[in-house]
C-alpha positions in Angstrom: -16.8 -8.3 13.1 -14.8 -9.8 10.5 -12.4 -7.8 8.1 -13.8 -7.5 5.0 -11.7 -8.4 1.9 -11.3 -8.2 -1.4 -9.7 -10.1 -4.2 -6.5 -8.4 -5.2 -6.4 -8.9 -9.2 -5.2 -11.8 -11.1 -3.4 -13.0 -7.6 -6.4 -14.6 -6.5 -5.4 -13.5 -2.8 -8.0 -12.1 -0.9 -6.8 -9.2 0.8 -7.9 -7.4 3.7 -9.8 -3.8 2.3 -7.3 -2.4 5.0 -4.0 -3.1 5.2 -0.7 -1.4 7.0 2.1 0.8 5.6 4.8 -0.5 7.7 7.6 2.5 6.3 7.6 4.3 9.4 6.3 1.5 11.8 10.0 0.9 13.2 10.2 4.7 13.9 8.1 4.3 16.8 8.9 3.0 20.4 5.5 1.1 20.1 6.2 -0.5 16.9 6.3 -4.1 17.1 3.0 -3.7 19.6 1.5 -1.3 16.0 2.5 -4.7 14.4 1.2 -7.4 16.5 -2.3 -5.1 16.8 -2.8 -5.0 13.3 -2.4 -8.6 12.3 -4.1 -9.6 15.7 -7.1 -7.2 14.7 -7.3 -9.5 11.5 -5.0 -7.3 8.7 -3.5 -9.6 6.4 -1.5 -7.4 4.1 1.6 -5.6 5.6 3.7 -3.3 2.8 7.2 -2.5 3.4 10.7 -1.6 1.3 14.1 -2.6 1.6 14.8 1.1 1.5 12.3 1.5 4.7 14.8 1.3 7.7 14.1 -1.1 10.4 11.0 -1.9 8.5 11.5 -5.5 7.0 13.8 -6.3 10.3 10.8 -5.4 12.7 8.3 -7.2 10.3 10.7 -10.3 10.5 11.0 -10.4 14.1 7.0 -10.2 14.1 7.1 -13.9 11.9 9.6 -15.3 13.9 7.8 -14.2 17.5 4.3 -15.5 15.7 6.2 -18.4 14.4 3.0 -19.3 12.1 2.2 -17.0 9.4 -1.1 -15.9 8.0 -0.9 -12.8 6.4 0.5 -11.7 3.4 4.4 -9.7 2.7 4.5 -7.0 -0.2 7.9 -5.7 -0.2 9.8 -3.4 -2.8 13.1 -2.7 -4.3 14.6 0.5 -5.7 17.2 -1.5 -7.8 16.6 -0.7 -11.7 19.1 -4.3 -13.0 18.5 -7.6 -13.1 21.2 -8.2 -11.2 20.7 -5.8 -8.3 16.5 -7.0 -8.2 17.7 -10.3 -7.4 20.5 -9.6 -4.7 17.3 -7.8 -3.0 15.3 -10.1 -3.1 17.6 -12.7 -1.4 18.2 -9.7 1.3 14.4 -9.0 1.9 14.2 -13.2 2.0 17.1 -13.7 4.6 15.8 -10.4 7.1 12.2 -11.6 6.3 13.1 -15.1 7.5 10.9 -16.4 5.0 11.3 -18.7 2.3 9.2 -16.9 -0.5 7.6 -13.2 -0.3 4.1 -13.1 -1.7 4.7 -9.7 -3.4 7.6 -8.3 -4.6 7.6 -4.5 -5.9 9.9 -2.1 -8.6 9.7 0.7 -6.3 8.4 4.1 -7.1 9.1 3.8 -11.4 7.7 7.6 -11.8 10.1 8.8 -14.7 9.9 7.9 -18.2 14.0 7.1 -17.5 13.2 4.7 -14.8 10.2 2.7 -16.8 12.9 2.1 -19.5 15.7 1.0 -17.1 13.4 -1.6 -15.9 11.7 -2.9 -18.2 14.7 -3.2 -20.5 16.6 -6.3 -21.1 18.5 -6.9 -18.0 16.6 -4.5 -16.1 14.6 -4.9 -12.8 11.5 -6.9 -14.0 13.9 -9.4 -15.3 15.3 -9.7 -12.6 12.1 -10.4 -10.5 10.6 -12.7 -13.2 14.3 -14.7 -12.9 13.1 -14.6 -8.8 9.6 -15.7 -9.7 11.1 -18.3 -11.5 13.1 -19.8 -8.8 10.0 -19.9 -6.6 11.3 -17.0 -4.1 8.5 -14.5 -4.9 4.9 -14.8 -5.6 4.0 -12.2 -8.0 4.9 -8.8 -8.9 3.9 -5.3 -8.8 5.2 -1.9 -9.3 4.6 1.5 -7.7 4.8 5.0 -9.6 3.7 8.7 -8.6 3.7 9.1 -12.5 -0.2 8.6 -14.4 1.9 7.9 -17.5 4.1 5.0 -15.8 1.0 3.4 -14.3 -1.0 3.5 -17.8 1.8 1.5 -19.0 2.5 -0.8 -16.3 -1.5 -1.6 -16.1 -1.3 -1.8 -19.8 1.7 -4.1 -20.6 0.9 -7.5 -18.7 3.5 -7.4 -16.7 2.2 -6.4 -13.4 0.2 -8.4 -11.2 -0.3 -5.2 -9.1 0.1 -1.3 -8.8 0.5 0.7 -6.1 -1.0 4.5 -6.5 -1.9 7.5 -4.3 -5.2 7.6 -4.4 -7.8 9.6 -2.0 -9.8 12.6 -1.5 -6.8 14.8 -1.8 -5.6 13.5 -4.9 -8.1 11.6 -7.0 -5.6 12.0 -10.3 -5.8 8.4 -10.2 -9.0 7.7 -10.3 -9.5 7.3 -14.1 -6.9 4.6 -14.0 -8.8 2.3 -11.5 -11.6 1.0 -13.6 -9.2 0.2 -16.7 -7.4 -1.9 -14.0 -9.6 -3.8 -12.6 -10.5 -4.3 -16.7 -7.2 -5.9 -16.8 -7.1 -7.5 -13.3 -4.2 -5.9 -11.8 -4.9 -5.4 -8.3 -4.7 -1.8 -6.9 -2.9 -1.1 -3.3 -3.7 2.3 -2.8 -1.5 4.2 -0.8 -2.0 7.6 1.1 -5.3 7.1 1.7 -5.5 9.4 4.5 -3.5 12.0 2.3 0.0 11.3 3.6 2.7 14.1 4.0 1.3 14.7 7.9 -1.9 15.7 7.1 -3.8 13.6 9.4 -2.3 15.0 12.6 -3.3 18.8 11.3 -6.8 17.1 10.4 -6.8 15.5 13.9 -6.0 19.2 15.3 -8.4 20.6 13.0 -11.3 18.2 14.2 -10.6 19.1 17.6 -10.6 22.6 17.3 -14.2 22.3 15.5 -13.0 23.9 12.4 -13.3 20.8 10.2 -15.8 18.2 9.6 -13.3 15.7 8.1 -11.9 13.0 9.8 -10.0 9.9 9.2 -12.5 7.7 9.2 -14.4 9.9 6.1 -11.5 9.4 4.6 -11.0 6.3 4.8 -14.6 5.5 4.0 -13.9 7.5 0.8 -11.5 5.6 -0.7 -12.8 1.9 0.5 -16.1 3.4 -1.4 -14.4 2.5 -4.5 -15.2 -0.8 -5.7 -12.2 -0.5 -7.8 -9.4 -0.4 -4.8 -8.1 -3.9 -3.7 -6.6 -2.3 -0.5 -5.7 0.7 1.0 -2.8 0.7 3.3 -2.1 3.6 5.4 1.5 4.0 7.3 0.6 3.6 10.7 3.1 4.3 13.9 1.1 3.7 16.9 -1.6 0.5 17.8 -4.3 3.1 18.7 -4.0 4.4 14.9 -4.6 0.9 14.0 -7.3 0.4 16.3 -8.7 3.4 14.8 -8.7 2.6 11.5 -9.5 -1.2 12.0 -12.8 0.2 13.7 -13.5 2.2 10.2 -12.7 -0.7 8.1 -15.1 -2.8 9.6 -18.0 -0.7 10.0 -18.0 2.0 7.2 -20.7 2.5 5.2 -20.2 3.4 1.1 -20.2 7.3 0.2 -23.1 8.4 -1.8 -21.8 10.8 -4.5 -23.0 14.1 -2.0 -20.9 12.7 0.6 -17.8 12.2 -1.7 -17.7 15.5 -3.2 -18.3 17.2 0.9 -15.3 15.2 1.5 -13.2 16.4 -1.3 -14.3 20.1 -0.4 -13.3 19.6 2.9 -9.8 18.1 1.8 -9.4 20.7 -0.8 -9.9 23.7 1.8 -7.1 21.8 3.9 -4.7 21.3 1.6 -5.1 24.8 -0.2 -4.4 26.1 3.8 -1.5 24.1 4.0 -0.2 24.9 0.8 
């Protein structure tokens, strides 16, 4: 069965609903095999960071071995100058092996300080627009842990894209999905599994009988939102993709009972953890 996707906001690309957080992908022994599964299992959106180590290296390898590409690059930059946004971008360009990224990111902009920095004049977004400009980057996005930052990004016109937490353990974001998909910004939401190594005291958990959620509930949760473009959860191993490939392509929307059971459930996990 085919992966479903969706149309990621005023990009016009149509996105895999599932894509892959490639941040700690180099941290495993089996990570270019985590690689090749997902894009050979049909993903077609692979997130990374210049600050991720090994991260765009391994992904660049991965183009070069497939030698034809057919799935799409978001990568980010914690720079906050014009200047420095554009000496990444060249970086990510020359590790990538590419000749244009199809996403480029202000990385986590989750203080009021850092929204200024880069939005002022000669800040970051300059510098990405001045990239944009010379044809070495698609479009750009932002990510932010901050509700206020990501009002603001959604609101300004700036942004073809935001990247937010979002899932049953923190649905803070939720109010902000509708007003962008009113403004058709795409949404990459990330952590949909929760993030922070809850999955492997879920997966303990769900052995042990003491918990009916799983990742596949959870991912089912947040593809249930019409609003998400994709969700990309950091995967380390190919059986975590083949897991969640598996979900993807055969979930079947929430109804509102089973969102809130699965919000209980992740509420009584975190509160344990916590």
């Amino acid at each position: 069965m085919a992966m479903p996707k969706r149309r990621l906001g005023r990009t016009n690309l149509m996105v895999t609903e599932l894509g892959l957080g490639a941040m700690d992908t180099p941290h495993s022994a089996e990570g270019r095999e985590t690689l090749n599964a997902a894009l050979d299992l049909g993903i077609n959106i692979i997130d990374t960071a210049r600050e991720y180590e090994g991260s765009e290296y391994l992904i660049g390898n991965v183009i070069r071995e497939r030698k034809a590409r057919d799935f799409f690059v978001a990568t980010k930059t914690f720079s906050r100058t014009r200047d420095g946004s554009q000496t990444e971008v060249d970086k990510s360009l020359k590790i990538l092996g590419v000749d244009k990224i199809d996403i480029y990111q202000l990385h986590d902009v989750s203080t009021e300080d850092a929204w200024e920095q880069v939005m002022a004049e000669g800040g970051a977004l300059e510098g990405l627009q001045i990239a944009r400009y010379r044809g070495l980057i698609d479009y750009i996005g932002i990510s932010s842990h901050s509700l206020e930052v990501l009002e603001k990004a959604i609101a300004c016109g700036e942004f073809d894209t935001v990247m937010l937490e979002y899932s049953a353990f923190y649905r803070d974001t939720e109010r902000l999905l509708p007003i962008a998909k009113e403004s058709d910004v795409g949404v990459i939401a990330m952590r949909p599994l929760g993030g922070s190594g809850r999955m492997s005291s879920i997966r303990t958990r769900v052995s042990e009988g003491d918990t009916s959620l799983t990742a596949r509930m959870l991912l089912s949760y947040v593809l249930s939102n019409p609003d998400i473009s994709t969700a990309i959860p950091g995967t380390r191993f190919p059986s975590r993709v083949r897991e969640n490939v598996e979900s993807a392509v055969s979930y079947q929307p929430l109804n509102e009972s089973e969102k809130r059971e699965c919000e209980e459930q992740a509420r009584l996990l975190y509160r344990e953890r916590v």
